[in-house]
C-alpha positions in Angstrom: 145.0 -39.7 -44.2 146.2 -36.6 -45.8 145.3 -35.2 -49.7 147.4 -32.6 -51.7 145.7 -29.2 -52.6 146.2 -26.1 -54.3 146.7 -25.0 -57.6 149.3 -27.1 -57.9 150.8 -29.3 -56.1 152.7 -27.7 -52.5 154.5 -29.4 -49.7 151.9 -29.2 -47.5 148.7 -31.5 -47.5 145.1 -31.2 -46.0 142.9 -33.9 -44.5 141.3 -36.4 -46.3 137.7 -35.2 -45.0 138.5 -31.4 -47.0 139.2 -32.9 -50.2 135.1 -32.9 -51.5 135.1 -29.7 -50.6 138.6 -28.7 -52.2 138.0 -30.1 -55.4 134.4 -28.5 -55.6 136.5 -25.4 -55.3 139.2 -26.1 -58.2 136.4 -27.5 -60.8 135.5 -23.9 -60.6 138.6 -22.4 -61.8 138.8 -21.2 -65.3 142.9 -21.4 -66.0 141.8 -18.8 -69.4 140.2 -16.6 -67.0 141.3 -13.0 -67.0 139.8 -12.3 -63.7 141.7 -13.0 -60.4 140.0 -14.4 -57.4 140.7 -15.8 -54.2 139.3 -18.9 -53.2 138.5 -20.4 -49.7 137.2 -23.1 -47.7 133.5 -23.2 -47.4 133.6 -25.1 -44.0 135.3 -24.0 -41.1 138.9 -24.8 -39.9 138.6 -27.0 -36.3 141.8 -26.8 -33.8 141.8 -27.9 -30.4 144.0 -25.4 -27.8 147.8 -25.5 -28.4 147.6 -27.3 -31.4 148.8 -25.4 -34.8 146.7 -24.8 -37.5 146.8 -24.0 -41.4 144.7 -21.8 -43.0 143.9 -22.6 -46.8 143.2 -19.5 -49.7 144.5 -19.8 -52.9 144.4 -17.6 -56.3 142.0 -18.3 -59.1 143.7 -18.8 -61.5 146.6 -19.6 -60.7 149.3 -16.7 -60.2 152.9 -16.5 -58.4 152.0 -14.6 -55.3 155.3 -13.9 -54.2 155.3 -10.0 -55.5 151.7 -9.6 -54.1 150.1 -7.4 -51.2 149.0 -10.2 -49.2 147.1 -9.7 -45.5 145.5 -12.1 -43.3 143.0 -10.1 -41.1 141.1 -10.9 -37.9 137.3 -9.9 -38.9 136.0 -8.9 -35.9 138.9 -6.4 -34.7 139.9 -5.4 -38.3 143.7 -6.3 -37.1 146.6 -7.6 -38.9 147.0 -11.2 -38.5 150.0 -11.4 -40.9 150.9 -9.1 -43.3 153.2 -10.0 -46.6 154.3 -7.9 -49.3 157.3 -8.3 -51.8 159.0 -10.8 -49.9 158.7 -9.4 -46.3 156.9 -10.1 -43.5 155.7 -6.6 -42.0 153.9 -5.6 -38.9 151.2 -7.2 -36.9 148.7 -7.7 -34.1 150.7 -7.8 -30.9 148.6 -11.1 -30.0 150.1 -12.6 -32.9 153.5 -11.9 -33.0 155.9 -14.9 -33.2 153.1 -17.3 -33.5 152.3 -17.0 -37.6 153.7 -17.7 -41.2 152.8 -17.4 -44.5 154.0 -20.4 -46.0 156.2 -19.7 -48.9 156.6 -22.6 -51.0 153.2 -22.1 -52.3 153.1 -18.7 -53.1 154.6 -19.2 -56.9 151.6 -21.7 -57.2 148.9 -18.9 -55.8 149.0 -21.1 -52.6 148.1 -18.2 -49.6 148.1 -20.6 -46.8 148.4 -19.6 -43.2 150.3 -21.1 -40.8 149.0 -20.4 -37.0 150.9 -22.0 -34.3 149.7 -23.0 -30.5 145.9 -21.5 -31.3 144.2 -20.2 -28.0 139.9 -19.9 -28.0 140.4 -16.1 -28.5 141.5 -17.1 -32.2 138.2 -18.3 -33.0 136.8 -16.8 -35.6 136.9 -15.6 -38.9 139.4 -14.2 -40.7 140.0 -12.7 -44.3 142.8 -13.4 -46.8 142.9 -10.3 -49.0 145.5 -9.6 -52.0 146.3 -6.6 -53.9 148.0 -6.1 -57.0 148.0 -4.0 -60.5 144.4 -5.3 -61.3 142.6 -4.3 -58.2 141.6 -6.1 -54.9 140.3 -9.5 -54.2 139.4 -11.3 -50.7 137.7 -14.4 -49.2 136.9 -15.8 -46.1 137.9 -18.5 -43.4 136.2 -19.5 -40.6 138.4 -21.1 -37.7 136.6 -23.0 -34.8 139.3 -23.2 -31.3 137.7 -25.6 -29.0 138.9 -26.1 -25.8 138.4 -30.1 -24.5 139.5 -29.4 -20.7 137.4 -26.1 -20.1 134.7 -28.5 -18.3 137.5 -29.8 -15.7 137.3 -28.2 -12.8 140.4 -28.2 -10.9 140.7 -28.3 -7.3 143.5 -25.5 -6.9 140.4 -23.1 -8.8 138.1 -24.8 -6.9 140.5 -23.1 -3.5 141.0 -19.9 -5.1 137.6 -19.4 -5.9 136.2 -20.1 -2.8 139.2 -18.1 -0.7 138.3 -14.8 -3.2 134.9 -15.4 -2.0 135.1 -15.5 1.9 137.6 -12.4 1.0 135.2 -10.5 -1.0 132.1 -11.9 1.9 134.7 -10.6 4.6 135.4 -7.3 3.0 131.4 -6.8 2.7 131.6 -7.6 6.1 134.2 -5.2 6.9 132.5 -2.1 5.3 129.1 -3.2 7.0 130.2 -2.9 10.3 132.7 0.0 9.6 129.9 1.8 8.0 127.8 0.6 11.3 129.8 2.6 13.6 130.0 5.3 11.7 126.5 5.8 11.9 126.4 4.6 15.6 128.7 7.5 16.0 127.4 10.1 14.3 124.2 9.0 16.4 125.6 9.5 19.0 127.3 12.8 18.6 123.9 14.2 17.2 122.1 12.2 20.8 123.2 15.1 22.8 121.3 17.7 20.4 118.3 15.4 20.0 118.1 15.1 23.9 118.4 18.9 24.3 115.9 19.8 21.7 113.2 17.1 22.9 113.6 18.6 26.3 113.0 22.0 25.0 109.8 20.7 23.4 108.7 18.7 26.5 109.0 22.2 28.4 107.0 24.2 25.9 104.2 21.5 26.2 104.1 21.3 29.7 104.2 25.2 30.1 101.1 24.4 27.9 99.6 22.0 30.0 100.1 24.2 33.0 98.5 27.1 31.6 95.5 25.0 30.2 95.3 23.2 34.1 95.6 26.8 35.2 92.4 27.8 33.7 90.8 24.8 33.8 91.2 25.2 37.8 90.1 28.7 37.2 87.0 27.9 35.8 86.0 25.1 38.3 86.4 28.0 41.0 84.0 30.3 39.1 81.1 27.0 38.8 81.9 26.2 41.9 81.4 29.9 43.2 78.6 30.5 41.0 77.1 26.9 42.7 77.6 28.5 46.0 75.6 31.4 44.9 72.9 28.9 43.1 72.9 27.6 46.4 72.2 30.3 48.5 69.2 31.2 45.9 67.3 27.9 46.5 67.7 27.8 49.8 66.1 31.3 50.1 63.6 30.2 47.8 63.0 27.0 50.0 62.7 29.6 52.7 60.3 31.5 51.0 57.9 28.5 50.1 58.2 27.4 53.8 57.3 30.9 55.1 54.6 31.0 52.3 53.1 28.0 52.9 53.3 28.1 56.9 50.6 31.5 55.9 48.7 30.0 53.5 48.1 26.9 56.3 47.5 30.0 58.5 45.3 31.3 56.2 43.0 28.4 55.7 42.6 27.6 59.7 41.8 31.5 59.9 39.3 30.8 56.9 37.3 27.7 58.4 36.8 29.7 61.4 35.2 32.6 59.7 33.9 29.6 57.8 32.4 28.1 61.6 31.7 31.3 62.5 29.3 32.1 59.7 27.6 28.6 60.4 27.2 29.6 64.0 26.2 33.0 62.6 23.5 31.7 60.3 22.1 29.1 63.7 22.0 32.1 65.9 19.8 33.9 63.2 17.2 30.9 62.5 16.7 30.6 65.7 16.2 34.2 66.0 13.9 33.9 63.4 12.2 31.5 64.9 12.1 32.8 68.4 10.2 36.1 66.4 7.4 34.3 64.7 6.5 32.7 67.9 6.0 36.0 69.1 
């Protein structure tokens, strides 16, 4: 079901579910009011993709539009939806070339309506309706919400592409690991040589090392075993010595019990000497 808004009655109608809201907005217009204003909406506009859309803004009070500055501006880029002055449509946002209007049968009535066709989700948002004239500058707001009822469907071709762009981007991965693999393989390779060279260097230099610490090592077991020799000699001179020494000292004591006899015989001979005297 469709109502008829504006300041006065146009050619074009809104749903019945923005009239509350629409009529909210005219019980605030003061027709004796000096003071121009632009009214909006104060819900947002819904679309589904491709469909066309009409966005409402109207003078308060009521003024012919048709010699105003009129722009519809994207909020969030600042860009010229639609841009109308003195009768002429003037330039725009690339994005929106071919695709909007600015209904002119309302415009005598202060009507600034908007007329978006085949709406995309990148038109979501909100956008201003500003006018200009002799008494200064006046905007308001519109909100419009683009929703997109197939984005969930998945379809199968996507499905393909996105897994063929990912065994492409896995394969390229691939591709640079191994390339990037040889590579190093290669410079390995060329730097083996070098490596090889200079290890063998270093193995040399230790083993000159080794030979000159076995060298003296050798050198020193020839000395200890030279000065055993020596130590050797010594104790078996000395063993010599004690033999020789202790073949006298055995001489010695066999000379020393016969003196040791022969003072025992010595002293018999004498007693009975003695005794042979006093008898006399």
């Amino acid at each position: 079901m469709w109502f008829v808004s504006g300041c006065k009655q146009s050619s074009f109608a809104l749903p019945w579910r923005t009239l509350l809201a629409y009529l909210v907005a005219l019980n605030l217009l003061c027709p004796g009011s000096a003071k121009l204003r632009v009214v909006a909406l104060n819900f947002p506009v819904t679309a589904t993709v491709g469909q066309d859309v009409v966005l409402h803004c109207h003078l308060s009070p009521c003024k012919d539009a048709r010699s105003l500055d009129i722009r519809w501006i994207q909020h969030r880029s600042s860009g010229l939806v639609h841009h109308y002055q003195n009768g002429e449509d003037l330039e725009q946002m690339e994005e929106y070339k071919g695709r909007t209007e600015l209904l002119r049968d309302g415009l005598s009535d202060g009507n600034l309506y908007l007329h978006i066709t085949a709406v995309s989700s990148s038109d979501s948002g909100s956008y201003m309706c500003t006018v200009q004239d002799d008494g200064g500058y006046v905007e308001a707001m519109v909100n419009l919400q683009v929703s997109d009822p197939f984005s969930h469907i998945v379809h199968p071709w996507k499905v393909a592409l996105a897994v063929v762009l990912t065994l492409l981007f896995a394969s390229f991965v691939i591709i640079v690991f191994l390339h990037r693999k040889q590579e190093i393989k290669d410079a390995v390779l060329e730097e083996l040589p070098v490596i090889l060279v200079k290890k063998i260097e270093e193995f040399e230099k230790e083993n000159s090392q080794l030979k000159k610490q076995v060298a003296e090592l050798v050198e020193q077991i020839e000395e200890f075993e030279k000065e055993n020799s020596q130590l050797k000699k010594q104790v078996a001179e000395l063993v010599e010595q004690i033999e020789e020494f202790e073949k006298e000292n055995s001489q010695l004591k066999e000379h020393y019990m016969k003196m040791v006899l022969s003072a025992a015989d010595l002293k018999k001979q004498v007693a009975e000497l003695g005794e042979s005297f006093l008898q006399y």
